[in-house]
C-alpha positions in Angstrom: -36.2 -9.9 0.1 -34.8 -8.8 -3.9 -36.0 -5.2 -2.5 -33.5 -5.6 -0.1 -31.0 -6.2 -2.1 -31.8 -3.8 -4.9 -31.5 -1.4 -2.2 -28.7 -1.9 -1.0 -26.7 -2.4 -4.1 -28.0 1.0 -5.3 -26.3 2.6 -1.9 -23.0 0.8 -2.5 -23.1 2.4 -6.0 -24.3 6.0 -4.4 -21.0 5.4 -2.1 -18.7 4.4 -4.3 -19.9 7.2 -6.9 -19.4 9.9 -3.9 -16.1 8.2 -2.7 -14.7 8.7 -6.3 -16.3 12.1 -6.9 -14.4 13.2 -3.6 -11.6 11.6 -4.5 -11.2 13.8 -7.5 -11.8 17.0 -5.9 -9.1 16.5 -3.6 -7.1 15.2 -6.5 -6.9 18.5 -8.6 -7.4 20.6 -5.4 -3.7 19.6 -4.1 -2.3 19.6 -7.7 -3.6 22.9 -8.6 -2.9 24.4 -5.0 0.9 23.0 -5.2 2.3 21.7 -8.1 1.9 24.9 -10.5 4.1 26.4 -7.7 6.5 24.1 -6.9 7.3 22.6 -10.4 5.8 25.1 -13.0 2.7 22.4 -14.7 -0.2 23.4 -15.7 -3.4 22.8 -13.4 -5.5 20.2 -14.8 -9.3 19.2 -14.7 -11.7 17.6 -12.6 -11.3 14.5 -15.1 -7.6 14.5 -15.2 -8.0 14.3 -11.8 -9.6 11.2 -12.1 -7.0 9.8 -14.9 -4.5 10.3 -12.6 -6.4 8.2 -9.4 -6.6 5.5 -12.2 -3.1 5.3 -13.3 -2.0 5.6 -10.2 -4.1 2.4 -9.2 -2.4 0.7 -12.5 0.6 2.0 -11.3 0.9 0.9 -7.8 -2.1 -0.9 -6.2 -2.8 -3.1 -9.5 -6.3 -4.9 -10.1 -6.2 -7.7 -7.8 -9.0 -7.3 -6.2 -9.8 -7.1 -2.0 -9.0 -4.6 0.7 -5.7 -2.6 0.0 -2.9 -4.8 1.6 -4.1 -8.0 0.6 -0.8 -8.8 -1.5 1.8 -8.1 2.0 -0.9 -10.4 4.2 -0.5 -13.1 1.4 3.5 -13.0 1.5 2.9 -12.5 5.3 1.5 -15.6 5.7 3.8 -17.4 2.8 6.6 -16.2 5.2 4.8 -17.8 8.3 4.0 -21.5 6.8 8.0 -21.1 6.0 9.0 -19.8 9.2 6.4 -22.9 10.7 8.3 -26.0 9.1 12.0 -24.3 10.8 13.5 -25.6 13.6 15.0 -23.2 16.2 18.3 -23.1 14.8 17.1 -22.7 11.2 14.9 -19.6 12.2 17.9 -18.1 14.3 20.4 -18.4 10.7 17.0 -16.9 8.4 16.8 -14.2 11.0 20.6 -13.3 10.9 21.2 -13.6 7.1 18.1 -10.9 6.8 19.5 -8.4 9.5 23.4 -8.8 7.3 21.4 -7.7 4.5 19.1 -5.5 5.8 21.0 -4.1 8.8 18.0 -4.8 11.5 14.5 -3.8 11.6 13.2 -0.7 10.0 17.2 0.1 9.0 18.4 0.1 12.6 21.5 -1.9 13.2 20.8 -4.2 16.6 23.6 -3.8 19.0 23.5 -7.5 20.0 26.8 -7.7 18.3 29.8 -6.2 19.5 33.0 -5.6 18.5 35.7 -7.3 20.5 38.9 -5.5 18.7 40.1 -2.6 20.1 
């Protein structure tokens, strides 16, 4: 059974060493391909490539830990419990106050309000 796992661990590690190793080759690829072009930089190296996949993770995806995502399903389901101990008329006023601020889903104004002045 430990040969098992032994096994198996050392084709996570294979995986994960292949997954970052490809990673980086696409990394400098793009950058070398575009960014001397566009913007003038220099090209960099295979392990600048891989300093930049790390502070990019500092930068934006952070250390927590589990699949990528993990942070919007935990306010996701913050926002449900809320939305669970509303009543009706409570959810209806939430819902409102978010579309004022954020004029509707995905920046679309909703056209359930219409203006009576002419």
């Amino acid at each position: 059974m430990k040969k098992h796992w032994i096994k198996k661990g050392l084709m996570f590690f294979t995986f994960f060493v292949a997954v970052l190793l490809l990673a980086g080759f696409i990394v400098m690829g793009l950058w070398n391909a575009i960014l001397p072009a566009v913007l003038g930089v220099k090209t960099i190296t295979f392990v600048q490539a891989l300093g930049i996949l790390l502070l990019s993770k500092i930068l934006f995806g952070g250390f927590k830990g589990g699949p990528c995502g993990s942070g919007r399903q935990q306010w996701k389901a913050r926002l449900q419990e809320k939305m669970g101990h509303m009543t009706p008329e409570e959810k209806e006023k939430f819902k409102a106050e978010w579309r004022n601020r954020c004029g509707g889903r995905w920046g679309m104004q909703e056209h359930e309000q219409v203006d009576t002045k002419q």
